[in-house]
C-alpha positions in Angstrom: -9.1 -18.6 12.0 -8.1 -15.2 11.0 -10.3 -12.7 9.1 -8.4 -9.8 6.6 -10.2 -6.9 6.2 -8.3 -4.5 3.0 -9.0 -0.9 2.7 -7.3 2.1 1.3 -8.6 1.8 -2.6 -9.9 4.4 -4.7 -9.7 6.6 -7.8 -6.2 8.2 -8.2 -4.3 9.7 -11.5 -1.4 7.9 -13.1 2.0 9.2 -11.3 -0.3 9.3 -7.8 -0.8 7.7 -4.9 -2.5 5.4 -2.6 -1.8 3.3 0.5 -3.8 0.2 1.3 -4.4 -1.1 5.0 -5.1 -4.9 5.8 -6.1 -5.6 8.9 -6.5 -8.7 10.3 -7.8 -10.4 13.4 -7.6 -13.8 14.8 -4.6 -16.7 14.8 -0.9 -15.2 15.5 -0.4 -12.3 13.0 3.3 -12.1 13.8 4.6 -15.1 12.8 2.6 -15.2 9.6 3.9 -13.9 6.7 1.8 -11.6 5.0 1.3 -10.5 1.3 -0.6 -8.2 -0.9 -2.0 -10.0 -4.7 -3.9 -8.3 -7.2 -5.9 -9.4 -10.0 -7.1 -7.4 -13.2 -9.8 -8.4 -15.3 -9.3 -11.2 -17.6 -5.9 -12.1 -16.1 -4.8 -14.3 -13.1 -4.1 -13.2 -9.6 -0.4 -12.3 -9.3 1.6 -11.5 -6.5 2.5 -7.7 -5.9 4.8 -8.2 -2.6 5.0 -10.1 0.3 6.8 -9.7 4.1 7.6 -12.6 6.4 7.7 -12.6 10.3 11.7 -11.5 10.2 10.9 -8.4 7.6 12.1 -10.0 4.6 10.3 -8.8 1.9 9.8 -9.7 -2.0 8.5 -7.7 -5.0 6.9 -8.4 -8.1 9.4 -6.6 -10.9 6.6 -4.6 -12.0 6.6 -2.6 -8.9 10.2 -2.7 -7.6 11.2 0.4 -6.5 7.5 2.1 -6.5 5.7 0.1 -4.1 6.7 -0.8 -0.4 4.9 -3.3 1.8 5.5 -3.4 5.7 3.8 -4.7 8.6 2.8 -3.7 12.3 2.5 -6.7 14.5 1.5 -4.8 17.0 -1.8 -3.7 15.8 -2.0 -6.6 13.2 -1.7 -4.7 10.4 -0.3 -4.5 6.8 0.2 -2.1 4.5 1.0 -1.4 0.7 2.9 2.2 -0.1 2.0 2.6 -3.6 4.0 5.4 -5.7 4.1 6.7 -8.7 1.3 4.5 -9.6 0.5 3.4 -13.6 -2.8 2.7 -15.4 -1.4 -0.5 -15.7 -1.8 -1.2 -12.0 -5.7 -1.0 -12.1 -6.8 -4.4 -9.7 -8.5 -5.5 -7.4 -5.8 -5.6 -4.3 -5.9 -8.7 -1.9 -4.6 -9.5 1.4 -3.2 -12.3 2.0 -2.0 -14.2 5.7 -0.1 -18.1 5.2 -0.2 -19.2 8.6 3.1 -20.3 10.1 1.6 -23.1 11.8 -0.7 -25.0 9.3 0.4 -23.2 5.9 -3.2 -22.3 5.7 -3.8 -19.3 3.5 -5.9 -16.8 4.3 -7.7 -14.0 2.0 -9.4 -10.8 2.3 -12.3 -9.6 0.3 -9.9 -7.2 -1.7 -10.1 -3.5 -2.2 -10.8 -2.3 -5.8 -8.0 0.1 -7.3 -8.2 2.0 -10.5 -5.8 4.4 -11.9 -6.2 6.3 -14.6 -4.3 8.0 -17.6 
């Protein structure tokens, strides 16, 4: 079982900045990939990035070149770098862990983010 605990959310203008923490505890973090979703009101949850186990990572076009995920095995963490941030990135954020093992996919409870213009 592993448990995702997000943090790092808040109030911020457009063109700042904000970096989100997942941490997680439980099952073997570092062969699990691990991804960040978000989901705006009235609209489905989409992914933002993910990273696997070997660093490869994957970006949604809308946040190519502002956002950067990365991971810490180590402590079992994630995070989400988010730059030059737009109104139209107002979510709620979500963790997410797949498992290796099972493909079991884990959430957190999400960490609300709301830029304004």
């Amino acid at each position: 079982q592993v448990q995702l605990v997000e943090s790092g959310g808040g109030l911020v203008q457009a063109g700042g900045s904000l970096r989100l923490s997942c941490a997680a505890s439980g099952g073997f973090f570092n062969i699990n990939t691990m991804g960040w979703y978000r989901q705006a009101p009235g609209k489905q949850r989409e992914l933002v990035a993910d990273i696997t186990s070997d660093g490869t990572t994957n970006y949604a076009n809308s946040v190519k070149g502002r956002f950067t995920i990365s991971r810490d095995d180590a402590k079992k963490m994630a995070y989400l770098q988010m730059n030059s941030l737009k109104p139209e990135d107002t979510a709620v954020y979500y963790c997410q862990s797949v498992s290796r093992l099972s493909g079991t996919v884990y959430w957190g409870q999400g960490t609300q983010v709301t830029v304004s213009s």
